[in-house]
C-alpha positions in Angstrom: -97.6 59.0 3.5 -94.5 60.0 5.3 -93.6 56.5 6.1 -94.1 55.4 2.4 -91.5 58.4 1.7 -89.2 57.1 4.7 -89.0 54.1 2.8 -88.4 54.9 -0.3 -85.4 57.2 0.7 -83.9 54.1 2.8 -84.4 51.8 -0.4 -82.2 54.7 -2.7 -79.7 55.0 0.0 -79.4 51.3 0.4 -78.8 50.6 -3.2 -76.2 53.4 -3.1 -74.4 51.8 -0.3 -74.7 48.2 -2.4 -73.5 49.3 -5.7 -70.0 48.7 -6.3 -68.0 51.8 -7.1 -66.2 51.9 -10.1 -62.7 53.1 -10.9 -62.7 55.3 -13.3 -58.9 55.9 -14.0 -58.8 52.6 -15.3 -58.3 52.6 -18.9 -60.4 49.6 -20.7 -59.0 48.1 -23.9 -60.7 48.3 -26.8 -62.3 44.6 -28.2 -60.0 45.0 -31.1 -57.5 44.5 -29.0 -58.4 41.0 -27.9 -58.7 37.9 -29.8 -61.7 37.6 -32.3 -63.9 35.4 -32.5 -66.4 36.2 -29.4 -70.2 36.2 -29.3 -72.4 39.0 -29.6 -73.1 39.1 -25.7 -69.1 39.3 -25.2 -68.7 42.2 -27.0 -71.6 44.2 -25.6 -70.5 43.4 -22.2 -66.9 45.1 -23.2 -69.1 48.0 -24.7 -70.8 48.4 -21.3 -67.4 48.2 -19.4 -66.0 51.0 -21.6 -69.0 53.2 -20.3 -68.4 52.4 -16.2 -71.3 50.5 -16.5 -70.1 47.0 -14.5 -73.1 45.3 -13.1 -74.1 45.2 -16.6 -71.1 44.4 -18.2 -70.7 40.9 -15.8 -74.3 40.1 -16.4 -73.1 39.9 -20.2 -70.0 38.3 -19.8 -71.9 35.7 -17.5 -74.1 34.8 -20.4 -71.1 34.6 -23.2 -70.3 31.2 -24.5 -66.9 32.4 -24.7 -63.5 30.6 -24.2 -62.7 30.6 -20.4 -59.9 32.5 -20.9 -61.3 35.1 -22.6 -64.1 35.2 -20.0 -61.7 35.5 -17.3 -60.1 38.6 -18.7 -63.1 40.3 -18.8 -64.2 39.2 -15.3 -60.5 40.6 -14.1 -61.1 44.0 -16.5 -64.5 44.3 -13.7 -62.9 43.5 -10.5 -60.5 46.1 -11.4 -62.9 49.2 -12.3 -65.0 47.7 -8.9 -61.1 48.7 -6.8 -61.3 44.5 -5.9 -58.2 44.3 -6.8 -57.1 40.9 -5.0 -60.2 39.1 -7.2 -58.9 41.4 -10.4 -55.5 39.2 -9.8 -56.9 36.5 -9.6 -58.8 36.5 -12.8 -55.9 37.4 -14.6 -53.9 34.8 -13.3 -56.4 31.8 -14.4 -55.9 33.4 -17.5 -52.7 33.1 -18.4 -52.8 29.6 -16.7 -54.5 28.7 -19.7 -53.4 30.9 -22.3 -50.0 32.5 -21.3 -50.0 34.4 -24.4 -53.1 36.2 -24.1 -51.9 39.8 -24.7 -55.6 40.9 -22.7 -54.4 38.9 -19.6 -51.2 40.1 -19.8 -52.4 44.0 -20.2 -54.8 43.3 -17.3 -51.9 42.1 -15.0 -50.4 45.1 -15.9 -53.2 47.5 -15.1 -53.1 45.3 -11.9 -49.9 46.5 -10.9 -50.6 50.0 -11.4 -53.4 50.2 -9.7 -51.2 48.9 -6.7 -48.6 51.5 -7.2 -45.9 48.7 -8.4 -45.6 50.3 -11.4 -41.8 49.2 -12.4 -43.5 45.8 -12.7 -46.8 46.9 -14.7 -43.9 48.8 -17.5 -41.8 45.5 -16.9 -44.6 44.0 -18.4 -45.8 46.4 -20.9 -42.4 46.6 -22.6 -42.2 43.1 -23.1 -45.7 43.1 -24.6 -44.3 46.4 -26.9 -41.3 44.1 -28.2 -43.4 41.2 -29.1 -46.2 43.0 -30.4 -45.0 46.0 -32.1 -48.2 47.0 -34.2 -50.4 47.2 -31.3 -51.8 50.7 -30.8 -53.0 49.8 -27.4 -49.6 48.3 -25.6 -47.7 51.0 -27.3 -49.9 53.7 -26.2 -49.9 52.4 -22.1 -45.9 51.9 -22.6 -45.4 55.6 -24.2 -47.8 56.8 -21.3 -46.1 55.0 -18.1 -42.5 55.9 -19.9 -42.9 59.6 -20.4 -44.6 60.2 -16.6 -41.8 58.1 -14.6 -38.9 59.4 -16.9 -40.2 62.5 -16.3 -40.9 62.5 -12.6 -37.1 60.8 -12.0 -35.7 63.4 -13.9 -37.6 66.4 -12.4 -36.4 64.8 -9.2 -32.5 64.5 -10.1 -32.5 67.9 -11.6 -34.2 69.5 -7.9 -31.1 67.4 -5.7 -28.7 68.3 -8.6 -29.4 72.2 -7.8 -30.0 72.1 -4.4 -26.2 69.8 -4.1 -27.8 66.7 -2.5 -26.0 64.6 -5.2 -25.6 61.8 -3.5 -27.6 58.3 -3.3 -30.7 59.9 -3.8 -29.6 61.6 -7.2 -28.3 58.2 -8.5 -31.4 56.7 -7.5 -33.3 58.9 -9.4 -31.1 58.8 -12.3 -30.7 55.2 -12.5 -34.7 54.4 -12.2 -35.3 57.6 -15.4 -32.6 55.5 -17.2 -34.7 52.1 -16.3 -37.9 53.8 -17.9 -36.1 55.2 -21.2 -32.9 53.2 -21.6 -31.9 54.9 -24.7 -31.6 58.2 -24.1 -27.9 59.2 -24.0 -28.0 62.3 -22.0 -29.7 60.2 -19.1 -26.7 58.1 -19.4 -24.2 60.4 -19.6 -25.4 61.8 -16.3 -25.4 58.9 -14.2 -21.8 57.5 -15.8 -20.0 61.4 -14.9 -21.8 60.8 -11.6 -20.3 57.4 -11.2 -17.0 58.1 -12.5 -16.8 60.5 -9.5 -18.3 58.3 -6.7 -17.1 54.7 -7.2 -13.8 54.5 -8.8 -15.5 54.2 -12.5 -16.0 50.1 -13.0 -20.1 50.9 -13.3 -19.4 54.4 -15.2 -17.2 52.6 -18.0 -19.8 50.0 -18.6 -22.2 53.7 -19.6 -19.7 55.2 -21.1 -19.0 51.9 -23.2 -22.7 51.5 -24.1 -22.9 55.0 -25.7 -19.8 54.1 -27.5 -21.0 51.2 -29.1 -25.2 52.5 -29.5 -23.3 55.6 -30.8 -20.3 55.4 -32.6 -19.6 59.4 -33.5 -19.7 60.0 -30.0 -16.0 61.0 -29.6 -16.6 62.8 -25.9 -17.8 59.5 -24.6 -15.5 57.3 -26.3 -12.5 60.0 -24.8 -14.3 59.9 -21.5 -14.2 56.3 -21.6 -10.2 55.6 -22.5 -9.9 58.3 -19.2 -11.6 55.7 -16.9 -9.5 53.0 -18.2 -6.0 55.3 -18.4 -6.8 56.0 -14.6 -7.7 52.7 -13.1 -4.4 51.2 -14.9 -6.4 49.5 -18.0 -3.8 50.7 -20.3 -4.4 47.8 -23.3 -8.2 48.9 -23.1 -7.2 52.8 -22.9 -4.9 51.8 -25.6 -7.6 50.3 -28.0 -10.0 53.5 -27.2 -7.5 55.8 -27.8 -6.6 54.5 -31.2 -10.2 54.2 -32.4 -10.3 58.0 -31.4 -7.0 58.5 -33.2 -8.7 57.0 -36.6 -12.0 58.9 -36.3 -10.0 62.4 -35.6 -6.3 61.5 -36.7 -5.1 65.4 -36.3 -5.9 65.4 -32.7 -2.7 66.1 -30.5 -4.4 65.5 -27.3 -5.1 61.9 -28.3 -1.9 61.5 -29.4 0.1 62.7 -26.9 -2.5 60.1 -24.6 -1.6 57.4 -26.5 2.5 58.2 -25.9 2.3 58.3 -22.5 0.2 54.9 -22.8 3.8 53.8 -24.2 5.4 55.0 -21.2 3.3 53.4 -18.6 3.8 49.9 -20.4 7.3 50.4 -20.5 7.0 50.9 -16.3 4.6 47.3 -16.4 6.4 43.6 -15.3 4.9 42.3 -18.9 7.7 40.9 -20.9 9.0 42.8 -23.5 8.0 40.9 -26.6 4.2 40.7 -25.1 4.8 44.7 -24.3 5.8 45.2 -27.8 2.2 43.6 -29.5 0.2 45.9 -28.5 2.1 48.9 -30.6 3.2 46.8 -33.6 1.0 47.4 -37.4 0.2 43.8 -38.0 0.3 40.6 -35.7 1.9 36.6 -35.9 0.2 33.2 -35.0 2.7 33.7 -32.1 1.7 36.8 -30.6 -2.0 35.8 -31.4 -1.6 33.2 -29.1 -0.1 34.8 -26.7 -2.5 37.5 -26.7 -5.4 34.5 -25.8 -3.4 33.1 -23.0 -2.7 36.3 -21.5 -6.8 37.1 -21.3 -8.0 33.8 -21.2 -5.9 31.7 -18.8 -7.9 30.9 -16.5 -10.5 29.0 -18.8 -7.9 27.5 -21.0 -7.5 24.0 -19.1 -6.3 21.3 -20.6 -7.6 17.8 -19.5 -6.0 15.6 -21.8 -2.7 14.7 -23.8 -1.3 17.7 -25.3 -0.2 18.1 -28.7 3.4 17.8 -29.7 4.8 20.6 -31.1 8.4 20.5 -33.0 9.2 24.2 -33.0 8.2 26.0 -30.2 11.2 25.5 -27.8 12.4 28.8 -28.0 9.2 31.0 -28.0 7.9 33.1 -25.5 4.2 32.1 -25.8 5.2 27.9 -25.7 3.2 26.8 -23.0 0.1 29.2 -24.8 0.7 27.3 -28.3 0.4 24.3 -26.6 -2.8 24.8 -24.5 -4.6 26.6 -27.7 -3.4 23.6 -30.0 -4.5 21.0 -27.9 -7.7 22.5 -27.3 -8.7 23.1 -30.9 -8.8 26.7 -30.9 -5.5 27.3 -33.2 -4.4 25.0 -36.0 -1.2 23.4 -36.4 0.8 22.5 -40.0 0.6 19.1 -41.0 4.3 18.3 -40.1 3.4 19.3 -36.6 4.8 22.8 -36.4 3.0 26.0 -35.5 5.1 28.5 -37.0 7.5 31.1 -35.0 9.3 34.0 -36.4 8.7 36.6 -38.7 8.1 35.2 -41.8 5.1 36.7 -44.0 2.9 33.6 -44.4 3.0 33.5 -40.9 1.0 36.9 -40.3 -2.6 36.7 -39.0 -5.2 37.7 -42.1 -8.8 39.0 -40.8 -9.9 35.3 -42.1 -7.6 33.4 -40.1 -8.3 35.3 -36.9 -12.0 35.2 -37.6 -11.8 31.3 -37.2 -9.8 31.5 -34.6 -12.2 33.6 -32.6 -15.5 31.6 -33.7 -13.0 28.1 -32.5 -12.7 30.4 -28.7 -16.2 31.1 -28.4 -17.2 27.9 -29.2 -14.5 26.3 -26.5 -16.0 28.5 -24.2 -19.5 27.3 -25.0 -18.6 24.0 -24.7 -17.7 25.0 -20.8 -21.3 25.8 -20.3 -20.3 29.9 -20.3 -23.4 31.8 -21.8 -21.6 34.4 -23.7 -24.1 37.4 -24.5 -23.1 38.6 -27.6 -25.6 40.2 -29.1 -26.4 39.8 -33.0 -27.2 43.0 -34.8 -29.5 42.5 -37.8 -29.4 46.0 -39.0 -25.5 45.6 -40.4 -25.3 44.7 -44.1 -23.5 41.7 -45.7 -19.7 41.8 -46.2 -19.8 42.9 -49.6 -16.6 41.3 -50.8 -17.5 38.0 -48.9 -19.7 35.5 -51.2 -21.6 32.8 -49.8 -19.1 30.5 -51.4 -16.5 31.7 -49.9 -14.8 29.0 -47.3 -15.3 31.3 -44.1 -18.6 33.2 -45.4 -20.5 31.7 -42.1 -17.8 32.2 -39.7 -17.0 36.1 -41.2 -20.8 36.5 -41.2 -21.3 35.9 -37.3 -18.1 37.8 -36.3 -19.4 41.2 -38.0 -23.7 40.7 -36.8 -21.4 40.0 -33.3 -20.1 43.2 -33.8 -16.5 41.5 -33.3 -15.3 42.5 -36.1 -16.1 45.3 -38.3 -16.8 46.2 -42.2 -14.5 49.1 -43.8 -16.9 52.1 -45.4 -17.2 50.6 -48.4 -19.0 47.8 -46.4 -16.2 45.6 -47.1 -14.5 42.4 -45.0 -11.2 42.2 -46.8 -10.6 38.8 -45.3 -6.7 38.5 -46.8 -6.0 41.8 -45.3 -3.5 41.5 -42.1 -5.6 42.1 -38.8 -4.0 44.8 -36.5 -3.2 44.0 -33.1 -5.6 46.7 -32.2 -8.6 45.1 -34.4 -7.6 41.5 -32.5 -7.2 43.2 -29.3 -10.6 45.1 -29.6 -12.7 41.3 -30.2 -10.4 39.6 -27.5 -11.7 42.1 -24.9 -15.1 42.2 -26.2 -15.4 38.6 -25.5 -13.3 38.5 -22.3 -15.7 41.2 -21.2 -18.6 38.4 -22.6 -16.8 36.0 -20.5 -16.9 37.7 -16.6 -20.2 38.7 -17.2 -21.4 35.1 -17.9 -19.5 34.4 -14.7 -21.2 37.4 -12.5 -24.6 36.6 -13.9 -24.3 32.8 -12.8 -22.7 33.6 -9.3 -25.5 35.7 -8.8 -27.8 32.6 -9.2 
């Protein structure tokens, strides 16, 4: 009797030993968050799955009729409760060979990466999931939960080195990788740019501080912050465009004021020439000065490689060899009796139209030079309300403001035969000089 008992215990302890332990942290998703259209054993194998019940759960799946794909997903979901983790993978990855869509496959890599502690790569993948399917309860629910724990454990981090004074490497670290788990929140930000500003001369904290300004145009500290960086590492036209922007939002305020009058100082102590000098503090702006505002921030990608244009009236102008190269390259206009137009006469002054076509001509030379310029279109900005589709520029005005190049009055109006100010111009040149390097960096990296 005692060896019939012997037995039996070794039998129970040997099908503990064989039975595959399951993992059960792993969160399964729901079969209304796959695609439809599965048989009855398919769904009862998901069912068992849900209750830790594996062995039962592949039995199922094995006897489905379902597409491969789909089958694979679910084998990947039970390698992944079992802790198999390499077999999981692998599962997931036949998978997406032959659906890379499948939102299941995708999740499951996900969970994949998580369970291996990689779990920048598992949100990596879960926010791209979140922007292209927006509805879905599941995605946004494991997003919102990997978001909220690493923001919050970055954070908890940077505040313990910010009290104890260790603000060095480790405190940007942390900063930086709670800012790569909620990008949008400002005070995160605003952190790691003050940090910056204090540690590497400011190139990395203006890009922050510009960010904020543009996500969040009342933000007057940031946008003051901002002209700072630029006033102190001898930026003084890009100072000079923040400083008046702060100057229209709070017009009484004689701190700004007085910035922007020592801003006429420090040009004054610059090599420029004095006409250039002079644009960037005149009310409105000439064809002339246009131009010579695009040499001076583009001149190393205006190259001309054939026959320039002839040009009767130019001798005498400061920005001549400018006119020329923009002429030639199709970027400005000339008159029919081939003359540009120098002086001060009225007709020759720039209206928001005119330099809106002159802009759309740059990017598009540019373009043509194989630069990717990321300028991104904003589909939450209404139509130019004095701007009707039948108007000769309505496609050329409507990508400058969605490109944020330009921008609508309060009355959510263009005025397109209003003169553009030499700050408005200067503000779009930058924007897509600033377009420009970055296309550069991002291919030298390459």
């Amino acid at each position: 009797m005692r060896f019939w008992a012997l037995l039996v215990v070794f039998a129970l302890m040997a099908g503990c030993v064989s039975a595959p332990r399951v993992r059960t942290e792993i969160s399964i998703p729901g079969l209304e968050s796959a695609e439809t259209g599965v048989d009855d054993a398919y769904a009862a194998g998901w069912q068992r799955l849900q209750a830790g019940e594996t062995r039962q759960a592949m039995d199922l799946f094995r006897r489905s009729r379902a597409d491969e794909d789909r089958l694979y997903v679910a084998f990947g979901f039970v390698y992944l409760m079992r802790g198999k983790l390499d077999l999981a993978k692998k599962n997931f990855t036949d998978a997406l060979v032959l659906n890379a869509e499948s939102v299941m496959a995708r999740m499951g890599m996900a969970a994949y990466h998580r369970q291996k502690g990689e779990v920048r790569e598992a949100f990596r993948i879960y926010s791209r999931l979140r922007n292209e399917n927006p509805d879905n309860p599941m995605v946004r629910l494991r997003h919102e939960q990997i978001r909220a724990q690493e923001t919050e454990k970055w954070l908890s981090r940077a505040d313990r080195l910010e009290q104890s004074g260790s603000e060095g490497a480790e405190y940007r670290e942390a900063l930086e990788n709670a800012l790569y788990y909620s990008p949008d929140m400002v005070t995160l930000k605003e952190r790691l740019a003050a940090y910056l500003a204090r540690e590497d001369g400011g190139d990395q904290a203006a890009e922050i501080y510009r960010d904020i300004v543009e996500s969040i145009p009342g933000n007057l500290e940031a946008m003051e912050k901002l002209g700072g960086l630029y006033e102190k590492q001898g930026q003084y036209d890009q100072a000079l465009v923040i400083y008046r922007q702060l100057q229209e939002k709070d017009p009484g305020n004689l701190r700004i004021l007085n910035r922007i009058n020592k801003l006429k100082e420090r040009f004054n102590e610059t090599d420029m020439p004095v006409r250039f000098k002079n644009i960037y503090f005149k009310t409105d702006l000439s064809r002339e000065e246009l131009a010579a505002l695009l040499g001076h921030y583009f001149q190393d990608q205006l190259v001309l490689t054939s026959t320039p244009e002839i040009i009767t009236d130019i001798q005498h102008s400061f920005a001549r060899e400018e006119i020329v190269k923009l002429c030639s390259l199709g970027i400005m206009e000339l008159r029919p009796d081939h003359t540009f137009g120098v002086g001060n006469l009225e007709d020759l002054k720039v209206s928001r139209a005119r330099f809106a076509v002159v802009m759309r001509n740059l990017v598009r030379y540019l373009e043509s030079l194989g630069i990717t310029l990321d300028l991104a279109v904003a589909e939450d900005i209404p139509e130019p309300g004095d701007v009707l589709p039948v108007h000769r520029q309505y496609e050329v005005i409507r990508f400058m403001v969605h490109s944020r190049l330009m921008e609508l009055d309060e009355a959510g109006r263009f005025r397109p035969a209003d003169l553009i100010t030499p700050m408005e111009a200067l503000r779009a040149i930058l924007a897509i000089r600033r377009a420009t390097v970055h296309a550069f960096e991002a291919e030298s990296e390459k």
